[in-house]
C-alpha positions, 0 to 999 in steps of 0.5 A: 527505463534504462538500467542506470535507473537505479535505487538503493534499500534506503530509498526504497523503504521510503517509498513503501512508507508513502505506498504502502502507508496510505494503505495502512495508515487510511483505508484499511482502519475502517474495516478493522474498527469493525471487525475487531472493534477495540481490539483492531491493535492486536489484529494489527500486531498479529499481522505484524508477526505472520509479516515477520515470518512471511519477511524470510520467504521474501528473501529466498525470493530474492536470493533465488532470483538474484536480483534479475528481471521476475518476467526474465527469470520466470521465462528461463524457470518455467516457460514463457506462456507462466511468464506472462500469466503470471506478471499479467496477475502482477498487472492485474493486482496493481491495477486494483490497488491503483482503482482503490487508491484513487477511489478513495481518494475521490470519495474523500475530496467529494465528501469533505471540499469539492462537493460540486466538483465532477468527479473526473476533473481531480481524477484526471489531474491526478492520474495525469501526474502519476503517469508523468512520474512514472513514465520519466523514472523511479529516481525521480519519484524517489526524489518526490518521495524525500521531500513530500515525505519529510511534511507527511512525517512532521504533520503525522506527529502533529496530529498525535500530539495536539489530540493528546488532550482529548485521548481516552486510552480506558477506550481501549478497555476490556481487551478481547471482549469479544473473543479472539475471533475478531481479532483474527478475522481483523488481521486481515485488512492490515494484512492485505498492506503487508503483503504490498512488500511484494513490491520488493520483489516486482522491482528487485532489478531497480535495487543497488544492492540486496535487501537484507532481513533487518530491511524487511524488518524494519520496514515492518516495523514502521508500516505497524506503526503507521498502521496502529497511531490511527488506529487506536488514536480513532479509538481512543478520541471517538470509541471504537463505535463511532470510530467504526461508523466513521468512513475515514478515520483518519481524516476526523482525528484532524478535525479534533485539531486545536490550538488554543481557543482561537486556532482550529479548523486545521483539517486542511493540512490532511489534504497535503498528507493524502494527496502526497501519498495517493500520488507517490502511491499511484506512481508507483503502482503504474511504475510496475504495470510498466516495468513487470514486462521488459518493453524497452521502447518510451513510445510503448511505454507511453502508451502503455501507461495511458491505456492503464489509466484509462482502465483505472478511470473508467472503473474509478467514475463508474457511478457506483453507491459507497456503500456498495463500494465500501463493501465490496473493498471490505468483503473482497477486494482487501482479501483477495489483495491478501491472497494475492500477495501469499499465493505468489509468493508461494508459487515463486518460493517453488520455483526457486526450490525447484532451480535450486534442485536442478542446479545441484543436479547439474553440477552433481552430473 
């Protein structure tokens, strides 16, 4: 990527409303129904609030790096061996996230209309345009984002409008009927999409500008919202039971989807909205794969992006029970991302206290 490839805060807040959304927005409302049932909106909310306060670490960060390449910085900070742990973690994480993504993804194609289809066929396809994106640069994906993004909007207001008729929010009802441990148990899940704004921090030497608190904050704002109108509109159309049985919720509330007595059937829309954001998403993530070290050449990195997603489509096809699956996302895969994101952040928050003291040290000599 060459350094012109610039973007700025705005258009980075939509591309972690496509990234970070499909995360929030689908996979991760499954295991809150279940852990804290009818009261999965105050996990969410709690999130929010721990996100909030995790916001102002990210800034230090950010201050502390001033914008320059993490792999360099971390070079000139703590060594070169540490520089390559830990963006090899970096790597590691988004790879994760990229196998879950286009897991599900996959599972959900299988289950609702390509039944017969080999599983490979759409993976591959899909995979093949995320790499095209990512290799050309994240101008371009930016520009994918505006216009897949404006659809996504407009359908996602659709969907909540048009099921207003068989919403029943006494669902919601009684609050913390369990007690607050589910609650806080759930705040897990949304957590792990929270701490995906970790990306701010991966891709800092992309920005044209500093990103500023109200950045943060309004990021998080709009990552709870896309986190709570699938959440409780699940709730509230199938009761937190059924919601908490279903494996994409989500993706039923579009089945709800009437007008009138002669139009319905119009699930076929959700299919638009997941795939646009399992692309960007995916895009993305092998974006960083290929910018958290600092290779220069496009034949290096060519084949470093086609390495990685042969990794992901290996461990995507790898026959494997949903179940099985699902509970290994729920129980270890959505925590660790979760530890991931806090640990890291910690361990780069140090350094910086560390530069700072040696740099008032060398100026106070």
């Amino acid at each position: 990527m060459e350094q012109k490839d610039t973007i700025t805060t705005f258009q980075m807040t939509l591309i972690l409303m496509m990234v970070i959304g499909l995360q929030n927005h689908v996979i991760v409302i499954r295991p809150v129904i279940q852990t804290a049932g009818r009261d999965g909106w105050m996990s969410v909310l709690l999130s929010t609030f721990i996100t909030l306060l995790w916001g102002l670490l990210l800034l230090f960060i950010q201050k502390g790096i001033e914008q320059e390449h993490l792999y360099h910085w971390l070079v000139k900070q703590v060594g070169k061996p540490f520089a390559v742990i830990a963006c090899l973690s970096v790597y590691v994480y988004c790879v994760m996230l990229a196998i879950v993504t286009l897991k599900e993804t996959i599972v959900w194609e299988k289950i609702t209309f390509l039944q017969n289809t080999p599983v490979i066929l759409p993976a591959v396809v899909l995979l093949a345009l995320c790499i095209l994106a990512a290799i050309t640069s994240l101008r371009t994906i930016v520009i994918a984002t505006f216009f897949l993004l404006f659809f996504v909007v407009i359908l996602g207001f659709f969907v909540a409008t048009t099921n207003l008729q068989v919403k029943d929010y006494s669902l919601l009802l009684p609050m913390l009927e369990n007690g607050y441990s589910g609650v806080i148990k759930g705040a897990i899940y949304p957590g792990a999409g929270m701490g995906e704004l970790l990306i701010l921090i991966f891709l800092q030497h992309k920005l044209q500008n500093k990103v500023r608190y109200r950045t943060v904050f309004w990021n998080v704002v709009i990552l709870t919202i896309l986190t709570l109108g699938p959440l409780i509109g699940g709730i509230i159309e199938f009761g937190p039971t059924e919601a908490g049985a279903q494996r994409f919720t989500a993706f039923e509330e579009w089945g709800l989807v009437s007008l009138g007595r002669y139009i319905e059937h119009l699930d076929f829309l959700s299919i638009y909205q997941w795939l646009s954001g399992a692309f960007i998403r995916i895009a993305v993530l092998i974006l960083i794969t290929l910018e958290i070290f600092p290779v220069k050449k496009k034949k290096v990195k060519i084949f470093f992006a086609c390495f990685t997603a042969v990794i992901i489509l290996i461990l995507v096809v790898y026959p494997m029970p949903d179940i099985i699956y699902y509970k290994t996302l729920k129980n270890y895969i959505l925590p660790i991302a979760l530890s991931f994101s806090f640990i890291f952040s910690l361990t780069l928050g140090c350094i910086v206290i560390r530069a700072n003291v040696r740099k008032k040290r060398s100026i106070s000599l």
